[in-house]
Biopython code that builds the backbone (N, CA, C, O; Angstrom):
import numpy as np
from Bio.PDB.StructureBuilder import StructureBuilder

atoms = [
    (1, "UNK", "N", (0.839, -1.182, 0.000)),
    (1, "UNK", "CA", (0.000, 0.000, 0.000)),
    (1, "UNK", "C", (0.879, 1.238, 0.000)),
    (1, "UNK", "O", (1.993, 1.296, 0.519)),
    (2, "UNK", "N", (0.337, 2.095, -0.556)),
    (2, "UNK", "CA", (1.197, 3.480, -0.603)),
    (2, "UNK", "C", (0.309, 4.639, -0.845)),
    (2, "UNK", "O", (-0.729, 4.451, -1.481)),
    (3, "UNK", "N", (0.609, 5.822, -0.403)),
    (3, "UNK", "CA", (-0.009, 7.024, -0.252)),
    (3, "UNK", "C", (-0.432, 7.487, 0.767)),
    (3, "UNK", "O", (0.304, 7.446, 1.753)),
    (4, "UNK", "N", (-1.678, 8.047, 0.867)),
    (4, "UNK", "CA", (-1.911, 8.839, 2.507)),
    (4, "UNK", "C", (-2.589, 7.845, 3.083)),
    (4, "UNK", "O", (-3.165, 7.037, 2.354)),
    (5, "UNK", "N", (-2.646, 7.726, 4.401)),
    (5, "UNK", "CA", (-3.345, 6.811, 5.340)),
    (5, "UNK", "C", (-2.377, 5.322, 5.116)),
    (5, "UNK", "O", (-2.514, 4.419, 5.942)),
    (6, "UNK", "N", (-1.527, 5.179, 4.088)),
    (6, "UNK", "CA", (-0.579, 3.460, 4.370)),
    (6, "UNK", "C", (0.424, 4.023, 5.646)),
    (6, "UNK", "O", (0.678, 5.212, 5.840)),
    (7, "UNK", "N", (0.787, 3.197, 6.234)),
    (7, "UNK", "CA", (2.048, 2.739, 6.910)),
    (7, "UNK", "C", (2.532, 3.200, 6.735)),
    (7, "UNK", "O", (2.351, 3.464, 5.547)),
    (8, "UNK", "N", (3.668, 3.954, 7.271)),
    (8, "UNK", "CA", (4.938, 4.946, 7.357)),
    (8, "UNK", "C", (5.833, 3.499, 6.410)),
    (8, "UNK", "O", (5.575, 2.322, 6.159)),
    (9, "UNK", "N", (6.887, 4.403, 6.151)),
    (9, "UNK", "CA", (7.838, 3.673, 4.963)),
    (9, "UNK", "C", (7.467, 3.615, 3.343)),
    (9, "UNK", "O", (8.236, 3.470, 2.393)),
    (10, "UNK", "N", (6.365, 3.740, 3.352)),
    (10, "UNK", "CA", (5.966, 3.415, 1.875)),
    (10, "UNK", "C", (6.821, 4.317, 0.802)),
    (10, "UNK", "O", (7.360, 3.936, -0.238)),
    (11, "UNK", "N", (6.800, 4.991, 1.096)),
    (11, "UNK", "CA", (8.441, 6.073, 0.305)),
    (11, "UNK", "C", (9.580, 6.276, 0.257)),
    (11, "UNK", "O", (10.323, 6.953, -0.454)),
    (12, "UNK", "N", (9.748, 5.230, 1.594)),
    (12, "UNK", "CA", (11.374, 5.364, 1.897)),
    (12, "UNK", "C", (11.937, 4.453, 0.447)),
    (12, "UNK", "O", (11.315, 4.033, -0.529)),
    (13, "UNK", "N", (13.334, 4.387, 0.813)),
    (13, "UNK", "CA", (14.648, 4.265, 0.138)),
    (13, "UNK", "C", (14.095, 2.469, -0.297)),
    (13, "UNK", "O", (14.260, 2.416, -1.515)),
    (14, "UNK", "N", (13.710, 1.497, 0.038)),
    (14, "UNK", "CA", (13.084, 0.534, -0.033)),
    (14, "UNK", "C", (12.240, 0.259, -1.030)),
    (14, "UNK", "O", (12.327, -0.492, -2.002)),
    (15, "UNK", "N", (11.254, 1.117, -0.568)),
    (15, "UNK", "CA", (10.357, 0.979, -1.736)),
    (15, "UNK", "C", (10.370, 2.223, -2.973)),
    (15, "UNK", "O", (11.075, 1.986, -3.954)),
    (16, "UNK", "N", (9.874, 3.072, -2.950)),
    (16, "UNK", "CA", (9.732, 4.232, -3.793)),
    (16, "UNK", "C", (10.827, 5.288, -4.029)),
    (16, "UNK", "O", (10.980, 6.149, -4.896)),
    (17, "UNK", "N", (11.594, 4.880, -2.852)),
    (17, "UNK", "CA", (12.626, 6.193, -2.710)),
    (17, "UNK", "C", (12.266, 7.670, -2.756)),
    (17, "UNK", "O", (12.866, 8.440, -3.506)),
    (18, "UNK", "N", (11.113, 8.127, -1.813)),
    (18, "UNK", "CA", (10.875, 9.560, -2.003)),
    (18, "UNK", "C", (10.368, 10.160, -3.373)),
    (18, "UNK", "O", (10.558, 11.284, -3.836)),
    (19, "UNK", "N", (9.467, 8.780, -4.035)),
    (19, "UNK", "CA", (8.726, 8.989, -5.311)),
    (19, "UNK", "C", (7.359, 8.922, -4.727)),
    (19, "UNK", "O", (6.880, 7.803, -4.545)),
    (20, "UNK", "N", (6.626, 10.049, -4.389)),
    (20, "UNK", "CA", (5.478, 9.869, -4.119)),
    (20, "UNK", "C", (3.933, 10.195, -5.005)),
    (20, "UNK", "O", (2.752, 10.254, -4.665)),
    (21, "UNK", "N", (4.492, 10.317, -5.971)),
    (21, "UNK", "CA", (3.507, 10.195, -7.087)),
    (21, "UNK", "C", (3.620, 9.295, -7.860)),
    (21, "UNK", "O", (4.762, 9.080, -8.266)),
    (22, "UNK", "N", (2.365, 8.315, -8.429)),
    (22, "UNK", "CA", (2.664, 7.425, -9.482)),
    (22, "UNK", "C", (1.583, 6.913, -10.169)),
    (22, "UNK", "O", (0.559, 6.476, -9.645)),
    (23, "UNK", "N", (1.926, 6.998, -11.842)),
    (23, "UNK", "CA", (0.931, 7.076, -12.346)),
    (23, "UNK", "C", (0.966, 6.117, -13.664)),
    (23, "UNK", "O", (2.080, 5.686, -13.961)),
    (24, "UNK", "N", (-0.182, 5.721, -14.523)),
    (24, "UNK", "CA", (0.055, 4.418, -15.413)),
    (24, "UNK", "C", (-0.552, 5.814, -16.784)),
    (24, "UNK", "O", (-1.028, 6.947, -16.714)),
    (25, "UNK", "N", (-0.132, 4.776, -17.988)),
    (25, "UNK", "CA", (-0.917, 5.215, -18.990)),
    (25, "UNK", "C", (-1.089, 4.235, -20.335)),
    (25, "UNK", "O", (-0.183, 3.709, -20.981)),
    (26, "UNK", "N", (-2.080, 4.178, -20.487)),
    (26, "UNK", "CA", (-1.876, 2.826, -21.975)),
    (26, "UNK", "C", (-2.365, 3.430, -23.254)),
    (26, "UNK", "O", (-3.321, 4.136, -23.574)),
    (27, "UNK", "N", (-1.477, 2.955, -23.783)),
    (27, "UNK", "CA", (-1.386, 3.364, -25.061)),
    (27, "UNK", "C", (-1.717, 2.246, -26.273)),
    (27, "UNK", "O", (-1.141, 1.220, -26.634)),
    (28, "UNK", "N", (-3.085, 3.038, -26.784)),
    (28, "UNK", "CA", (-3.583, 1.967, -28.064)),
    (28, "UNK", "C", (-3.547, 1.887, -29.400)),
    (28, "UNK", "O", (-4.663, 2.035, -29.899)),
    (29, "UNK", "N", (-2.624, 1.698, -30.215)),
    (29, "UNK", "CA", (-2.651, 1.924, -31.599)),
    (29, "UNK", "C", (-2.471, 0.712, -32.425)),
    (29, "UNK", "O", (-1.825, -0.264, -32.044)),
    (30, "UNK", "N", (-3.154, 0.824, -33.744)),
    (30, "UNK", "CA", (-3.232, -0.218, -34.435)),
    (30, "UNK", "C", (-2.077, -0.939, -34.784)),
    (30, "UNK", "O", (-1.900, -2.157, -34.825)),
    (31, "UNK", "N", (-0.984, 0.406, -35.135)),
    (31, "UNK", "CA", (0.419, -0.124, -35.465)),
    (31, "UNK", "C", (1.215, -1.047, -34.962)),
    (31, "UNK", "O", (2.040, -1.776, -35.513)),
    (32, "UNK", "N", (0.816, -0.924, -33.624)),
    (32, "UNK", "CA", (1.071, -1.641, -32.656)),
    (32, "UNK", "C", (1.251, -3.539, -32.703)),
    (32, "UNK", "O", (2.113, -4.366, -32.406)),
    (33, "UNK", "N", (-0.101, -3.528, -33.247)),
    (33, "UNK", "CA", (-0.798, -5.394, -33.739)),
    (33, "UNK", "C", (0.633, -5.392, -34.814)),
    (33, "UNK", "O", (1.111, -6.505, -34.596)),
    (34, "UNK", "N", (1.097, -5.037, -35.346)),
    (34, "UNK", "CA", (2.069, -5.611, -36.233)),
    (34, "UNK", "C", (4.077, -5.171, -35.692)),
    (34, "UNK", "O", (5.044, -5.909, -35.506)),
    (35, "UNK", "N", (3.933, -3.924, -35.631)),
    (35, "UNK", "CA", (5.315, -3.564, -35.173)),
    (35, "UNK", "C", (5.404, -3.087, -33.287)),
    (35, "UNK", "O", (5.901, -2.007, -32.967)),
    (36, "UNK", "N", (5.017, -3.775, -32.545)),
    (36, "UNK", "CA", (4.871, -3.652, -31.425)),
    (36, "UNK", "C", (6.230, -3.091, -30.955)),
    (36, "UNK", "O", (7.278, -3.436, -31.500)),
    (37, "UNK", "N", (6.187, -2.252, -29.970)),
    (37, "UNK", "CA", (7.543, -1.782, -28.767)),
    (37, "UNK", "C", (7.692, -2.478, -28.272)),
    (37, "UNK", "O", (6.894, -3.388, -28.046)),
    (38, "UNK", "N", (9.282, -2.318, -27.695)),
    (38, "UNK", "CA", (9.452, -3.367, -27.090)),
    (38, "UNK", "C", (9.613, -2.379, -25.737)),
    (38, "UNK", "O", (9.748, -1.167, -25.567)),
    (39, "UNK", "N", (9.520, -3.639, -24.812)),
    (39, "UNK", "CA", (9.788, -2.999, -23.060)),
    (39, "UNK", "C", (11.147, -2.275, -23.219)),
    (39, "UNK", "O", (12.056, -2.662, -23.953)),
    (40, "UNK", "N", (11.172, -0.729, -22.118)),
    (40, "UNK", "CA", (11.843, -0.102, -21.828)),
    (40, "UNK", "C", (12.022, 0.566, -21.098)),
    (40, "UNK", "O", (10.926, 0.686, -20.550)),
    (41, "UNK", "N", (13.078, 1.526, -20.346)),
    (41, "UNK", "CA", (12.948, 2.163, -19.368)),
    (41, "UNK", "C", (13.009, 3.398, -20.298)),
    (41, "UNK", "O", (13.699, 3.392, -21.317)),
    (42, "UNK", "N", (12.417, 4.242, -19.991)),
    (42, "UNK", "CA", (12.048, 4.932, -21.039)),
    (42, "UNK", "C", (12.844, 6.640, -20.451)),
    (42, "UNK", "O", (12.707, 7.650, -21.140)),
    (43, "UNK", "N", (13.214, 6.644, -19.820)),
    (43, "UNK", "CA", (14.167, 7.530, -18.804)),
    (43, "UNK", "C", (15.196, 7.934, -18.245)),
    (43, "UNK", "O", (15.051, 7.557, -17.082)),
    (44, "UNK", "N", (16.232, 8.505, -18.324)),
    (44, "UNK", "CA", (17.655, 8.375, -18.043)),
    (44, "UNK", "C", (17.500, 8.446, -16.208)),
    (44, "UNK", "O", (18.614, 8.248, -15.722)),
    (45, "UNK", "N", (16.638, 8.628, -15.339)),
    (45, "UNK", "CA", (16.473, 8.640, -13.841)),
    (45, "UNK", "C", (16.055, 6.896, -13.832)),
    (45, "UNK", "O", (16.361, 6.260, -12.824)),
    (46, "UNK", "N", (15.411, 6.238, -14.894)),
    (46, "UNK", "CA", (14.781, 4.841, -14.727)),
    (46, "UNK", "C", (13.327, 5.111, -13.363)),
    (46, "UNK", "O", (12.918, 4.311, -12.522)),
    (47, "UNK", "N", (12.980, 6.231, -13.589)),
    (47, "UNK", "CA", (11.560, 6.109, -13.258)),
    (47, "UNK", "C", (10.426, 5.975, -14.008)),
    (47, "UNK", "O", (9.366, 6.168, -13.414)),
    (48, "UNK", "N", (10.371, 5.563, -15.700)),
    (48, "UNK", "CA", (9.529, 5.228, -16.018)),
    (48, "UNK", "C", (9.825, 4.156, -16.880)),
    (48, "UNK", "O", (11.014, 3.871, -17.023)),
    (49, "UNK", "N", (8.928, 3.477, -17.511)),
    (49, "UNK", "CA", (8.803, 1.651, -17.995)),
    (49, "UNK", "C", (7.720, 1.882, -18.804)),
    (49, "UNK", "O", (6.657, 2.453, -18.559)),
    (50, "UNK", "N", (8.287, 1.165, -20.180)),
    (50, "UNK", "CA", (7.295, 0.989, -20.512)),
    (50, "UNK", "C", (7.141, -0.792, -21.195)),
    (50, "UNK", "O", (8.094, -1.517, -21.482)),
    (51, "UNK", "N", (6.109, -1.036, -21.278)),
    (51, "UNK", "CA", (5.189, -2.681, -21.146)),
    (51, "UNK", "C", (4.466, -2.883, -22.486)),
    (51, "UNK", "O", (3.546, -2.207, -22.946)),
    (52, "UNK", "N", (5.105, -4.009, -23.040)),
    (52, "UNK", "CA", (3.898, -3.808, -24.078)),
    (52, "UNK", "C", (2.953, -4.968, -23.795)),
    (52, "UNK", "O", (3.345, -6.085, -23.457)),
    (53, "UNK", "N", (1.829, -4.661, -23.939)),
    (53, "UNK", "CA", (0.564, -5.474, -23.599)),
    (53, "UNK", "C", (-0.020, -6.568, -24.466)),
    (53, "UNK", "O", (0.777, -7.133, -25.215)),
    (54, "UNK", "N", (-0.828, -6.818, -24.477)),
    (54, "UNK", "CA", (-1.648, -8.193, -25.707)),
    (54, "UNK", "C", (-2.489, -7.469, -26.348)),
    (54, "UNK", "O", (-3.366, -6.835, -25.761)),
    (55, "UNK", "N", (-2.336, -7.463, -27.646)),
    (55, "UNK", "CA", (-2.999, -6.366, -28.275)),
    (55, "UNK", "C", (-2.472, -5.597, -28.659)),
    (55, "UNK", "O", (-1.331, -5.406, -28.238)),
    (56, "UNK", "N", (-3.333, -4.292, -30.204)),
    (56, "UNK", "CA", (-1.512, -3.599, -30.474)),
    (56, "UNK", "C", (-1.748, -1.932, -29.149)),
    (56, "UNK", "O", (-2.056, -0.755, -29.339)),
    (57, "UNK", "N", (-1.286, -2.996, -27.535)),
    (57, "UNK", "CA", (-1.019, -1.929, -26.906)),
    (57, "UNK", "C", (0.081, -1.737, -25.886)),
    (57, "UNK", "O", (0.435, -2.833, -25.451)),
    (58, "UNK", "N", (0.897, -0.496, -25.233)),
    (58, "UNK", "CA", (1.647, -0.546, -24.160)),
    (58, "UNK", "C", (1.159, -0.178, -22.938)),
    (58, "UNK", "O", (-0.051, 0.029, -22.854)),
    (59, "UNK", "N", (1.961, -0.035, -21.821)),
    (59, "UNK", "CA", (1.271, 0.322, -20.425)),
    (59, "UNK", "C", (2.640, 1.217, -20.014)),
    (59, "UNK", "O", (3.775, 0.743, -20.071)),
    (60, "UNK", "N", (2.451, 2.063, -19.754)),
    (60, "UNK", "CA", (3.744, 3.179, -19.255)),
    (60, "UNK", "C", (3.678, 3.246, -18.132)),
    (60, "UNK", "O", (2.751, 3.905, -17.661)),
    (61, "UNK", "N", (4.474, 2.701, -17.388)),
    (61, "UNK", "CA", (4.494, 3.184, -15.370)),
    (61, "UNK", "C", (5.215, 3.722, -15.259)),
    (61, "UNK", "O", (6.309, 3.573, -15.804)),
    (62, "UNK", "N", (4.826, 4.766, -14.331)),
    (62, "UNK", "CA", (5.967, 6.288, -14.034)),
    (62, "UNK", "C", (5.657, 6.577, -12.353)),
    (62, "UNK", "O", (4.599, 6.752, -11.749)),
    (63, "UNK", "N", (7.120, 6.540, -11.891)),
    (63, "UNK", "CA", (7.099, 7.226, -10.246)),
    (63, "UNK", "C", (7.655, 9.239, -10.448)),
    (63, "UNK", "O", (7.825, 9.963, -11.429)),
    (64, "UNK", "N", (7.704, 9.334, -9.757)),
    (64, "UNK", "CA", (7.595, 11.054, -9.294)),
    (64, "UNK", "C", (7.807, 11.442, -8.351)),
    (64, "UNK", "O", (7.196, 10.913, -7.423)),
    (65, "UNK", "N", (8.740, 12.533, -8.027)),
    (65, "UNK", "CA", (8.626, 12.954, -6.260)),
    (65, "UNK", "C", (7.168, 13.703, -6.495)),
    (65, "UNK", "O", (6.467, 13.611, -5.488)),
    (66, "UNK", "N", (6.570, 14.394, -7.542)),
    (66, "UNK", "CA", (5.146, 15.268, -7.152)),
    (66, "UNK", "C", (4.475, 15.125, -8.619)),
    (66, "UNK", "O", (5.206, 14.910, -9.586)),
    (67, "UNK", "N", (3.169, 15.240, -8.762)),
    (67, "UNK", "CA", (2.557, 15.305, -9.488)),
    (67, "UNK", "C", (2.918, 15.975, -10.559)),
    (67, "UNK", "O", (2.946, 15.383, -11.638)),
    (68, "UNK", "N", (3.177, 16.998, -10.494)),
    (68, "UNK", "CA", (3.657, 17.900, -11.718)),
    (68, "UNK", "C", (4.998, 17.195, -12.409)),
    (68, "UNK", "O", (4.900, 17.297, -13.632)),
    (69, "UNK", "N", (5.929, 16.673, -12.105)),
    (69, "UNK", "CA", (7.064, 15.761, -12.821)),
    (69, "UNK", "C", (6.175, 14.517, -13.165)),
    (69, "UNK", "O", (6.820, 13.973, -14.062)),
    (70, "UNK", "N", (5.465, 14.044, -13.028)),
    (70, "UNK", "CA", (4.304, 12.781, -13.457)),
    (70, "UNK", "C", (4.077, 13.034, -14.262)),
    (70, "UNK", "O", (4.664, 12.442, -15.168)),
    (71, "UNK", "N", (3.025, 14.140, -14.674)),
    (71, "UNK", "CA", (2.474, 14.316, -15.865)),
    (71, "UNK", "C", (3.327, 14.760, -16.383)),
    (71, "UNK", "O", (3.296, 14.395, -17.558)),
    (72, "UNK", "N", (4.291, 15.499, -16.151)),
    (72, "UNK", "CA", (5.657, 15.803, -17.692)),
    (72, "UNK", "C", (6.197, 14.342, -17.633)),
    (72, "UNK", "O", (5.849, 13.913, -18.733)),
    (73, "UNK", "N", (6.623, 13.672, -17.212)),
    (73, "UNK", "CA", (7.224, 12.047, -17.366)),
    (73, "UNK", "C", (6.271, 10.947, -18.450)),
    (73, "UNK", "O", (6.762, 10.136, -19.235)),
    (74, "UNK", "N", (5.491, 11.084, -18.326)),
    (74, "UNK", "CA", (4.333, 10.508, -18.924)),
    (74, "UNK", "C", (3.885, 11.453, -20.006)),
    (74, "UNK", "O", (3.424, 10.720, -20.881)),
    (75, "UNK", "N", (3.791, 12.614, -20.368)),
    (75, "UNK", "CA", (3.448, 13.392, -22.023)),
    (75, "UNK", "C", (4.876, 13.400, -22.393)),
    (75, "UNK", "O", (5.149, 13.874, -23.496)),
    (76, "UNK", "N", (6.130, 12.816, -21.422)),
    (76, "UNK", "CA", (7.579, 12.594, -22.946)),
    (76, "UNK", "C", (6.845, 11.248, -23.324)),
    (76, "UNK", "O", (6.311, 11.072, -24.419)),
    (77, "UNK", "N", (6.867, 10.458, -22.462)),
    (77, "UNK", "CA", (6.352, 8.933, -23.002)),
    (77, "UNK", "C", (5.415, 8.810, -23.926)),
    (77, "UNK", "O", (5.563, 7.840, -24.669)),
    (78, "UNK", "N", (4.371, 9.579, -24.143)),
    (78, "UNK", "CA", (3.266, 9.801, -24.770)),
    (78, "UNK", "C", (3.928, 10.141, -26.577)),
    (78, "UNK", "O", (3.706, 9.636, -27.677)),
    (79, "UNK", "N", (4.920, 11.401, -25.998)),
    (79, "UNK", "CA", (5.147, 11.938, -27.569)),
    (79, "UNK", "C", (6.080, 10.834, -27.887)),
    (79, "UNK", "O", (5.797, 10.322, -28.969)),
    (80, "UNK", "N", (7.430, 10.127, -27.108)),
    (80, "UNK", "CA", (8.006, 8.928, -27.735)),
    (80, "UNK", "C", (7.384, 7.958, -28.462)),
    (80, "UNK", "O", (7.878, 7.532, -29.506)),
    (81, "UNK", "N", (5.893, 7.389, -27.822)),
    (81, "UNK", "CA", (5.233, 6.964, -29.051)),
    (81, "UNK", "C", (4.738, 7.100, -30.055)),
    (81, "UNK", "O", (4.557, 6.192, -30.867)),
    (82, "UNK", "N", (4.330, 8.604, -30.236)),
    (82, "UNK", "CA", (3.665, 9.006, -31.267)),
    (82, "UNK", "C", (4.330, 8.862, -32.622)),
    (82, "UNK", "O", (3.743, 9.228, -33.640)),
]
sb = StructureBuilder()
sb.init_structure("model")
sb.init_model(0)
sb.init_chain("A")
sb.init_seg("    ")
for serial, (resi, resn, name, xyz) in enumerate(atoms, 1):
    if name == "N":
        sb.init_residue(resn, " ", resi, " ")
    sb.init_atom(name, np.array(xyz, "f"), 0.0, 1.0, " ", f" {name:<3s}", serial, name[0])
structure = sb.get_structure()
C-alpha cells in the first residue's frame, strides 16, 4: 500500500525512494498489432517503464517525487510513441 493513510515507509529508500507520485498510462494503436515496442525504461532517472501489452497496446508506469514531474514524465512517453 502506498499514499496517505498506508504505513509509514511506503516512500522510503526501499520501496519508492521519495517517489510519491505514481501514475500508469496505456497506449492503443493499431500499429502496434504488427510492429509492437518493445519494453523499456524509457528515462535516463529509470523512473519510467514501458510494457507492451496483448494487443496492439503498451502500459507506461511512471514514479515522481510530485505530481507535476508525473504528468511531464508521462506526455515525454506519450510523444516517444507518437
Amino acid at each position: 500500500a502506498c499514499g496517505p493513510g498506508a504505513p509509514g515507509g511506503w516512500d522510503g529508500p526501499a520501496v519508492l525512494a521519495g517517489h510519491r507520485a505514481l501514475g500508469q498510462l496505456v497506449v492503443v494503436r493499431p500499429e502496434f498489432a504488427t510492429d509492437p515496442p518493445s519494453g523499456a525504461v524509457l528515462d535516463a532517472e529509470g523512473t519510467a517503464a514501458l510494457t507492451p501489452l496483448a494487443g496492439p497496446a503498451v502500459l507506461v508506469t511512471a514514479v515522481a517525487p510530485d505530481a507535476l514531474r508525473l504528468r511531464r514524465t508521462l506526455d515525454a512517453a506519450l510523444r516517444q510513441l507518437a
